[in-house]
C-alpha positions as CSV (number, residue, x, y, z in Angstrom):
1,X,0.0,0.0,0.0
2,X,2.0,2.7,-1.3
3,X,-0.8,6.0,0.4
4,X,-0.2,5.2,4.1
5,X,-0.4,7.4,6.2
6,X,-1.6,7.6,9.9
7,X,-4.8,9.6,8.0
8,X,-5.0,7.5,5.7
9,X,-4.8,4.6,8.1
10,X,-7.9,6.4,10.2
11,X,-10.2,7.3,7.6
12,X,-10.3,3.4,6.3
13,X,-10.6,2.3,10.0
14,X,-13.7,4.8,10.5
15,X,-14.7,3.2,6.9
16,X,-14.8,-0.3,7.5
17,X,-16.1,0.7,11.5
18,X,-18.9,2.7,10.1
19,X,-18.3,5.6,12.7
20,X,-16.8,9.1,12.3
21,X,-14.5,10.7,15.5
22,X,-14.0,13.9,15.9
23,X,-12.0,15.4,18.5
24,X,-14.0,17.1,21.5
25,X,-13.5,20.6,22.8
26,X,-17.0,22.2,24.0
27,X,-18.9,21.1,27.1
28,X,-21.9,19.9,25.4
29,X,-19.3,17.8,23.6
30,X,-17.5,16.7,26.4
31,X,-21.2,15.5,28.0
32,X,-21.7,13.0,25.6
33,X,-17.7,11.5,26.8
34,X,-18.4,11.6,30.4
35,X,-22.2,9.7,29.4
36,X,-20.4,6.9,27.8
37,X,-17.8,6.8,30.6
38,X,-20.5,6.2,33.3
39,X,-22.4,3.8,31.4
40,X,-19.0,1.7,30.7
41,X,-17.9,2.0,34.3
42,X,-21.3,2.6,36.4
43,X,-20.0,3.9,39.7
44,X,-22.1,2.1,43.2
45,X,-22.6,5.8,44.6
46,X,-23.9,6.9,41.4
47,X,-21.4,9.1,41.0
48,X,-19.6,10.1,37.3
49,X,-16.2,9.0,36.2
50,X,-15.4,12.5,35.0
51,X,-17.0,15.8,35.4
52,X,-17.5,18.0,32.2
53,X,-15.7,20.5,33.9
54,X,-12.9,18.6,34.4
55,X,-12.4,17.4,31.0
56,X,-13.3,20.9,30.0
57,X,-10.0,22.2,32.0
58,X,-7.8,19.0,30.7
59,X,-8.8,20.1,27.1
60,X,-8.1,23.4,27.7
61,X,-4.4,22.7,29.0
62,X,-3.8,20.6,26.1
63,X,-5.4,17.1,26.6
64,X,-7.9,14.9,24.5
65,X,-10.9,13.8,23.8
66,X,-12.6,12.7,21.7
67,X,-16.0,10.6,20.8
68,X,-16.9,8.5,18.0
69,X,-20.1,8.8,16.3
70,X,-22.4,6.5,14.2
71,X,-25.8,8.4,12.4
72,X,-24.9,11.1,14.9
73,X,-25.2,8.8,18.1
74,X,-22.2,8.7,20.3
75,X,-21.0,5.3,20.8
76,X,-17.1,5.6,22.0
77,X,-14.9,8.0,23.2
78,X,-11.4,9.0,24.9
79,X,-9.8,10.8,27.0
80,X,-6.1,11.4,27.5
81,X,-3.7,14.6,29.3
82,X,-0.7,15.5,28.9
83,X,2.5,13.4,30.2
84,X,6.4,13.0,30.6
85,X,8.9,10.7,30.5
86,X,12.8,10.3,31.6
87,X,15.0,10.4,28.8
88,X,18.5,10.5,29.8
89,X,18.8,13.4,32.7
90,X,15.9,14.8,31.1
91,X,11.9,15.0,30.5
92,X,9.9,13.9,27.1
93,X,6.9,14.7,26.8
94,X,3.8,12.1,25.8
95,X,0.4,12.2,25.9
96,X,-1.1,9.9,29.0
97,X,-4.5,8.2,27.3
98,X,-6.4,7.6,30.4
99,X,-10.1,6.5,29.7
100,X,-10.7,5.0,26.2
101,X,-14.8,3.1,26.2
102,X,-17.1,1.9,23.7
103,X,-20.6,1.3,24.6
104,X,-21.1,-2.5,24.9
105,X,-23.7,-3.1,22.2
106,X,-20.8,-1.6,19.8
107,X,-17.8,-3.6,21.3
108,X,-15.8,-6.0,19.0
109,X,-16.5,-4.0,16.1
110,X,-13.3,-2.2,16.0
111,X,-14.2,0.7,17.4
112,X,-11.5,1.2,20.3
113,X,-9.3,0.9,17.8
114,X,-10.6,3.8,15.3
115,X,-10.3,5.7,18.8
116,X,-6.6,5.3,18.8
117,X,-5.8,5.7,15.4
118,X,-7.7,9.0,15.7
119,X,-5.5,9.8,19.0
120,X,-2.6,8.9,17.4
121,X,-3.3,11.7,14.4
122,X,-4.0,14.1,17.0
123,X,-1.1,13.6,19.0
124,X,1.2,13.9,15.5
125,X,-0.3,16.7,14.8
126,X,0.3,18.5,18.2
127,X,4.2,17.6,18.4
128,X,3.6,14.1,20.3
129,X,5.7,11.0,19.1
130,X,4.5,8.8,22.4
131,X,1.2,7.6,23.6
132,X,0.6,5.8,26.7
133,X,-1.7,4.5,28.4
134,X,-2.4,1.3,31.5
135,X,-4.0,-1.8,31.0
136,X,-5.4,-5.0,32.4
137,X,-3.2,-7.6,32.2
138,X,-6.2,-10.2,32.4
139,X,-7.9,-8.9,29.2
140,X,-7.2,-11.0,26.6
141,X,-9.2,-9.0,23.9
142,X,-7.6,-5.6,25.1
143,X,-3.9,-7.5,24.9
144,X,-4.6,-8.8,21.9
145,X,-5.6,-5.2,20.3
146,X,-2.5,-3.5,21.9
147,X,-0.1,-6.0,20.8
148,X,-1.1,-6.7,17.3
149,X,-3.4,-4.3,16.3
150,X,-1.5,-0.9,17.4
151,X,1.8,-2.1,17.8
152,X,2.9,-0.5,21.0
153,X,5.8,-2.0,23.3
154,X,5.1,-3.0,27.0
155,X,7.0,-1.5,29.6
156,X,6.0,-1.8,33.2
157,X,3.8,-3.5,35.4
158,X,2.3,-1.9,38.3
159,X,0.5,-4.4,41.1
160,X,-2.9,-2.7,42.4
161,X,-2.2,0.4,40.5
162,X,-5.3,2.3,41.0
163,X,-5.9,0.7,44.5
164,X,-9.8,0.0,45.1
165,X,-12.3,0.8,42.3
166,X,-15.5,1.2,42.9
167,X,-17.1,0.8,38.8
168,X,-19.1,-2.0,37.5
169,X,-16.4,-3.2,36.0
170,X,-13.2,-2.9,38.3
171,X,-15.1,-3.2,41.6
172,X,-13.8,-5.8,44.1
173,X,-10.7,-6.8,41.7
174,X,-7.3,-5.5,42.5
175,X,-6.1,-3.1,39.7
176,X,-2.7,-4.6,38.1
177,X,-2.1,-2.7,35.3
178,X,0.7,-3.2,32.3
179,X,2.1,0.2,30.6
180,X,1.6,0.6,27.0
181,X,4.3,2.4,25.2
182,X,2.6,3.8,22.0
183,X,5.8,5.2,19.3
184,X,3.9,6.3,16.7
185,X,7.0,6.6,14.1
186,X,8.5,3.0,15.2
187,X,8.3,0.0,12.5
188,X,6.5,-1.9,14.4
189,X,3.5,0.6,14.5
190,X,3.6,1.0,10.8
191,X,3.4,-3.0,10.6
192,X,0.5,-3.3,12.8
193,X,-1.3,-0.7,11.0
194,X,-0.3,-3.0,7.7
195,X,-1.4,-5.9,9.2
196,X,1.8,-7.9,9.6
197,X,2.2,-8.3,13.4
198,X,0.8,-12.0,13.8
199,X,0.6,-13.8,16.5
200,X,3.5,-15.7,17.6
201,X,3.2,-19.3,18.4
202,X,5.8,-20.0,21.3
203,X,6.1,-23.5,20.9
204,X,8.0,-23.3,17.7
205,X,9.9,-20.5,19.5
206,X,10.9,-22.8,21.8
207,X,11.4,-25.5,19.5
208,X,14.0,-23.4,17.7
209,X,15.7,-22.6,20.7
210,X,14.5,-19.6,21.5
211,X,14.6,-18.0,25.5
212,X,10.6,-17.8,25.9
213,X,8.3,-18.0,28.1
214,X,4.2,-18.2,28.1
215,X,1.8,-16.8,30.3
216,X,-1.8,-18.0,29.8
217,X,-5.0,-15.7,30.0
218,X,-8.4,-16.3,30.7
219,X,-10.9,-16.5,28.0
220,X,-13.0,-13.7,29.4
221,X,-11.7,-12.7,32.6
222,X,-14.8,-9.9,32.7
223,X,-17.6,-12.8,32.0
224,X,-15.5,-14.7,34.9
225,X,-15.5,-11.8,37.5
226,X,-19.6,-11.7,37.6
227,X,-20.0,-15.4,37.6
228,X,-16.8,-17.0,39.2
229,X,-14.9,-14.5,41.3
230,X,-12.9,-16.5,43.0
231,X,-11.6,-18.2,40.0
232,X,-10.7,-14.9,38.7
233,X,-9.0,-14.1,41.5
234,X,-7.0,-17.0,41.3
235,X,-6.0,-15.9,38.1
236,X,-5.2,-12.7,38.7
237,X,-2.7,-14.1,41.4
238,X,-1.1,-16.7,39.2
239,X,-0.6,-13.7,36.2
240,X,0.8,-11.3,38.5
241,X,3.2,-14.0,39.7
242,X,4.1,-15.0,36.8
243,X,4.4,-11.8,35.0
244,X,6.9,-10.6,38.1
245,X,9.1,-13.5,38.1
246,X,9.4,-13.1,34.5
247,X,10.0,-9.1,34.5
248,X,12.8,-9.7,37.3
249,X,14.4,-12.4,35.1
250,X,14.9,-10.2,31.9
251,X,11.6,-10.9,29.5
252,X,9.7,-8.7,28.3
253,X,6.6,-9.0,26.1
254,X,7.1,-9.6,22.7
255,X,3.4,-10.5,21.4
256,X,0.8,-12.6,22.3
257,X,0.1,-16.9,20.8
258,X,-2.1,-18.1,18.8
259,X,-4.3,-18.6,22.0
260,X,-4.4,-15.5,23.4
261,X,-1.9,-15.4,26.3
262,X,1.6,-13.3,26.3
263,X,4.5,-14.5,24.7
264,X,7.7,-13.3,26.3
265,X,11.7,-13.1,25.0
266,X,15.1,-12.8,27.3
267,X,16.3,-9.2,26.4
């Protein structure tokens, strides 16, 4: 494909998605983020996830957001501020994508993904070669998206990182979270947005020789939380062990199997 470019790359994404975003800046916009926010993660107290005004000021100091639209409804949107990073003795700047959601009768149609594509144009566009964001380590769908579908690197992993949640989603479930590293000019981007980032099976890796390792994830580790908590809690034990015995022993993730789980390589 000899016309890539990161628009390029967005405007087939919102094509084959059937959804437009557009980047947020007014309060009446910034309602129909914080909306989606509460539906995705329905706080006990009733209570919203982020207040207009608050994404208001973000906006106004530089942040993101953003909402994507299908016949004019929203159905997804993000949310990210601005960040920094050592580099040597000094700072880099980022931008810090903190709530990214699609409403669930929209899920799985590639949606969160538009949403990034579109962040990553805006972050381009406003001098930002890095986007990063947390994630659950447990998600299979959400690794498997990162990993392959974006690209990005992971660096990081933080145990309870957000301490207790109280949201329909996160509520009662410690809050490990692995660090996406999003750079938006590396090879490995441009080959996910190609296509060409497969999954790697780590038996042959093995086979050949290779330093690897394999961590296993739950099918559906959200499904599991509302009908089998303890099970997912013992999973979330056994990744989080497995995950820090493997950081502390030089691997890092390189992609994820044929299966869904994280495939790691000696660095």
């Amino acid at each position: 494909m000899t016309d890539w470019s990161p628009e390029a790359d967005l405007a087939r994404a919102e094509e084959r998605a059937h959804v437009q975003v557009r980047s947020l800046t007014d309060l009446s916009e910034l309602a129909d983020a914080g909306r989606i926010f509460d539906e995705v993660w329905p706080a006990a107290d009733g209570s919203t996830q982020v207040a207009s005004n608050l994404m208001r000021a973000l906006v106004h100091a530089g942040g993101y957001a953003s909402a994507a639209y299908r016949d004019g409804r929203p159905i997804g949107a993000a949310l990210a501020f601005v960040g920094r990073h050592r580099v040597g003795d000094g700072w880099h700047g980022h931008l810090h994508s903190h709530m990214a959601a699609v409403l669930d009768p929209y899920r799985d149609q590639q949606i969160g993904t538009v949403l990034k594509k579109h962040q990553r144009v805006w972050a381009l566009e406003h001098g930002f070669d890095t986007v990063v964001w947390t994630f659950d380590p447990l998600v299979r769908r959400n690794a498997r998206v990162n990993l392959l579908k974006l690209g990005v690197d992971v660096h990081g992993f933080e145990v309870d990182f957000y301490g207790s949640m109280n949201d329909g989603i996160n509520s009662g479930d410690p809050t490990d979270r692995l660090f996406a590293w999003w750079r938006l000019d590396s090879p490995r981007v441009y080959a996910a947005s190609m296509g060409t980032l497969l999954p790697i099976d780590s038996v042959e890796l093995i086979a050949a020789g290779r330093d690897v390792v394999h961590i296993d994830l739950p099918e559906d580790i959200v499904a599991l939380r509302a009908s089998e908590p303890e099970a997912a809690r013992g999973w979330r034990f056994a990744v989080r062990a497995a995950l820090i015995e493997a950081f502390q022993e030089g691997y890092v993730i390189t992609g994820v199997s044929p299966s869904g789980g994280y495939v790691l390589e000696r660095h």
